[in-house]
C-alpha positions in Angstrom: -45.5 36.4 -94.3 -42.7 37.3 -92.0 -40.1 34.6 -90.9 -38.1 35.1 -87.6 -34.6 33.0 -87.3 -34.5 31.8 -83.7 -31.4 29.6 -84.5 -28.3 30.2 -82.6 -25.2 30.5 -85.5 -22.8 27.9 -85.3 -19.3 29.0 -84.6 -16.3 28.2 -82.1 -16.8 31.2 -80.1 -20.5 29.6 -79.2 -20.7 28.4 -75.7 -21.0 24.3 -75.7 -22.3 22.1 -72.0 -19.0 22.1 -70.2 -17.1 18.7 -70.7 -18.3 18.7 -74.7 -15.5 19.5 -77.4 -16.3 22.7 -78.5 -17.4 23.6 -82.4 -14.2 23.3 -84.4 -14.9 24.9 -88.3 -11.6 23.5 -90.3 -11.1 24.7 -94.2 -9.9 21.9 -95.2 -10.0 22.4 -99.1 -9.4 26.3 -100.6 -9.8 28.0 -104.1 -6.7 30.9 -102.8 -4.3 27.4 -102.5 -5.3 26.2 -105.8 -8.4 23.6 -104.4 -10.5 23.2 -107.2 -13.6 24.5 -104.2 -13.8 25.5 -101.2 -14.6 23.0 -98.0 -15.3 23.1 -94.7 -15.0 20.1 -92.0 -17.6 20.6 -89.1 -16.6 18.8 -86.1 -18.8 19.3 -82.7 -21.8 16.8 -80.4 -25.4 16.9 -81.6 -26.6 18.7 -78.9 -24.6 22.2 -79.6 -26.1 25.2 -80.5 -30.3 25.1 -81.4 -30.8 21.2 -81.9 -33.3 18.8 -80.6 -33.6 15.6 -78.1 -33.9 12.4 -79.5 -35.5 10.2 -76.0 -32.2 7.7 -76.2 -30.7 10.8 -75.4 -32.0 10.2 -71.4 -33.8 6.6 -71.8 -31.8 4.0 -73.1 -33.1 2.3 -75.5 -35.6 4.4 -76.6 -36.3 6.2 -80.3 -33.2 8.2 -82.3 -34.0 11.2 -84.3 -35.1 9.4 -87.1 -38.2 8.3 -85.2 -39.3 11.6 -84.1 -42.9 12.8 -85.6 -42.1 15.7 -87.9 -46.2 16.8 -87.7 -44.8 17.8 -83.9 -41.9 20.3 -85.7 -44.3 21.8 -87.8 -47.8 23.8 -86.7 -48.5 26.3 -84.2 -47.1 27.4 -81.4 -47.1 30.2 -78.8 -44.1 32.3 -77.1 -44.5 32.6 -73.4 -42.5 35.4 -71.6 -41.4 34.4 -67.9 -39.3 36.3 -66.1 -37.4 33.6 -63.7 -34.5 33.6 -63.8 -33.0 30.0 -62.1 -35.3 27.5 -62.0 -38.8 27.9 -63.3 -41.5 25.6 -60.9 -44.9 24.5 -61.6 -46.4 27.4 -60.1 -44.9 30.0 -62.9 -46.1 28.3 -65.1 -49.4 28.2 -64.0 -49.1 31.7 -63.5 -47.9 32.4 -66.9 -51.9 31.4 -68.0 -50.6 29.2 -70.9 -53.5 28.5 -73.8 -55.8 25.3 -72.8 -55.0 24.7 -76.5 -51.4 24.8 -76.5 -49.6 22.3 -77.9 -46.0 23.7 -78.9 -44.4 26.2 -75.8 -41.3 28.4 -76.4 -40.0 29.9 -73.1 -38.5 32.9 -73.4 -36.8 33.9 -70.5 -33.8 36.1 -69.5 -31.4 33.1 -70.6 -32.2 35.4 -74.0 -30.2 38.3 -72.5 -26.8 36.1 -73.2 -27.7 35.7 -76.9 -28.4 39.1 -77.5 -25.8 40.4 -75.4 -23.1 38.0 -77.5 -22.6 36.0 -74.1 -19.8 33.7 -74.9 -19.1 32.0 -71.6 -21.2 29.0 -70.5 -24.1 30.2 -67.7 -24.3 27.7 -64.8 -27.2 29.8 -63.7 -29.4 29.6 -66.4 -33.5 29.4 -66.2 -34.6 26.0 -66.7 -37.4 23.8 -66.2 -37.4 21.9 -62.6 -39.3 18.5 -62.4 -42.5 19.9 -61.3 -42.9 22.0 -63.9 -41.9 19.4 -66.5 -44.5 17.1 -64.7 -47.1 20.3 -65.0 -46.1 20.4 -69.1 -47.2 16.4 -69.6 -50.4 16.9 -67.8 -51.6 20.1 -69.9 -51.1 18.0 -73.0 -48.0 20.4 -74.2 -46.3 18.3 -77.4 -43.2 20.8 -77.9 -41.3 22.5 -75.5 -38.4 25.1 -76.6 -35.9 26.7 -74.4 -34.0 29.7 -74.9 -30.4 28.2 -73.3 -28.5 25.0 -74.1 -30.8 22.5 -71.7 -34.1 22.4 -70.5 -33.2 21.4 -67.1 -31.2 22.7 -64.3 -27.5 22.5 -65.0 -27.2 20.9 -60.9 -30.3 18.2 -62.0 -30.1 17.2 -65.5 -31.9 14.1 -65.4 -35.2 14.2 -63.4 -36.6 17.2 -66.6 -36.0 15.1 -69.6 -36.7 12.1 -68.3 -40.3 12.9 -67.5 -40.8 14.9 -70.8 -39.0 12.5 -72.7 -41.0 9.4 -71.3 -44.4 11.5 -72.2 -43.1 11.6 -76.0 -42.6 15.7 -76.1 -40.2 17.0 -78.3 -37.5 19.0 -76.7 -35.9 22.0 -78.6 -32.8 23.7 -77.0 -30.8 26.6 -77.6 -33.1 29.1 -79.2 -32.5 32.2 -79.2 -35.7 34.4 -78.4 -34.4 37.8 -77.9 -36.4 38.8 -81.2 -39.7 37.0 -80.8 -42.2 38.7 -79.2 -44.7 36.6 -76.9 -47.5 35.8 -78.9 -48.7 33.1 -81.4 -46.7 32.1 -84.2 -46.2 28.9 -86.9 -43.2 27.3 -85.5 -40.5 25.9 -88.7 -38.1 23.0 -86.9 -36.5 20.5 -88.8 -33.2 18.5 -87.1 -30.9 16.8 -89.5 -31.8 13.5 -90.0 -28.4 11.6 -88.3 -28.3 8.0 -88.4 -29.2 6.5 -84.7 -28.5 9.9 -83.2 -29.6 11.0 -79.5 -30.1 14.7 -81.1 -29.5 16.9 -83.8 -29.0 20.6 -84.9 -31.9 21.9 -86.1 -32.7 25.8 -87.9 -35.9 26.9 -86.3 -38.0 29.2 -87.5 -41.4 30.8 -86.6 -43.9 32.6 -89.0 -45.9 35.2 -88.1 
């Protein structure tokens, strides 16, 4: 069994959606001062680095991250490769001859470049999925969708993408980075922290091969 890490690491250098506070790390308590242990204060939104959608996060009113089904962040799941670069339409995806049986899609794209590359300034330009092809996703019967940048829509047209997968009950995982994986079928690992009445939380993903 081989495990692949597609979790961004947290740290202050990592790019956050611009507006957000960025990831502040603190040591608050340390053995070298005479603190009986060492600790760290964390301070940063759910949706930085790889974390995942709760619906409330675009539909008000709608289920936290407590209510998400955790059979959908476990089982398999298949890396597609695309090579678009702004925003990906229903007819790449077509093209990109996704499984009829598909239930859990991981785009990789060249948003993977800036992870690999140690990018540490936020992309504007990043791929992302445009309405159409969000619409095209919720009629195949796709469950999961995973991005390799910080949103799954356009940074110009946020809302239109996660409404319409959000409204069809698919789980949304952002910020993974795919550099390493390979397109093919793996087992995909995701569990979010369990946040009380959260729109999202940071997740470590995994996949199996």
């Amino acid at each position: 069994m081989s495990l692949l890490d597609i979790s961004l690491t947290l740290s202050p250098d990592l790019p956050t959606w611009p507006g957000d506070p960025e990831i502040k790390l603190e040591r608050i308590s340390a053995v070298a001062e005479g603190d009986d242990a060492n600790v760290t204060q964390l301070s940063m939104t759910v949706h930085a680095g790889t974390h995942v959608d709760a619906p409330i996060h675009f539909l008000d009113g709608a289920g936290t991250i407590e209510d998400l089904a955790l059979n959908l962040m476990v089982g398999p799941a298949v890396v597609i490769e695309l090579d678009t670069r702004n925003t990906i339409t229903r007819r790449d995806l077509e093209q990109a001859a996704i499984p009829t049986s598909a239930q859990r899609i991981l785009l990789k794209t060249p948003n993977s470049r800036f992870w690999e590359q140690g990018e540490l300034t936020f992309q504007k330009d990043y791929a992302a999925l445009g309405a159409d092809a969000a619409r095209y996703l919720v009629e195949i019967g796709v469950e999961v969708i995973g991005v390799d940048y910080l949103s799954v829509a356009p940074f110009s047209e946020p809302v239109a993408t996660h409404q319409i997968l959000l409204e069809a009950g698919m789980l949304i995982i952002e910020g993974l980075d795919l550099s390493r994986a390979k397109p093919g079928n793996y087992t995909l690992l995701c569990l979010p922290l369990k946040i009380s009445a959260a729109d999202g939380a940071p997740a470590r993903v995994l996949l199996m091969e």
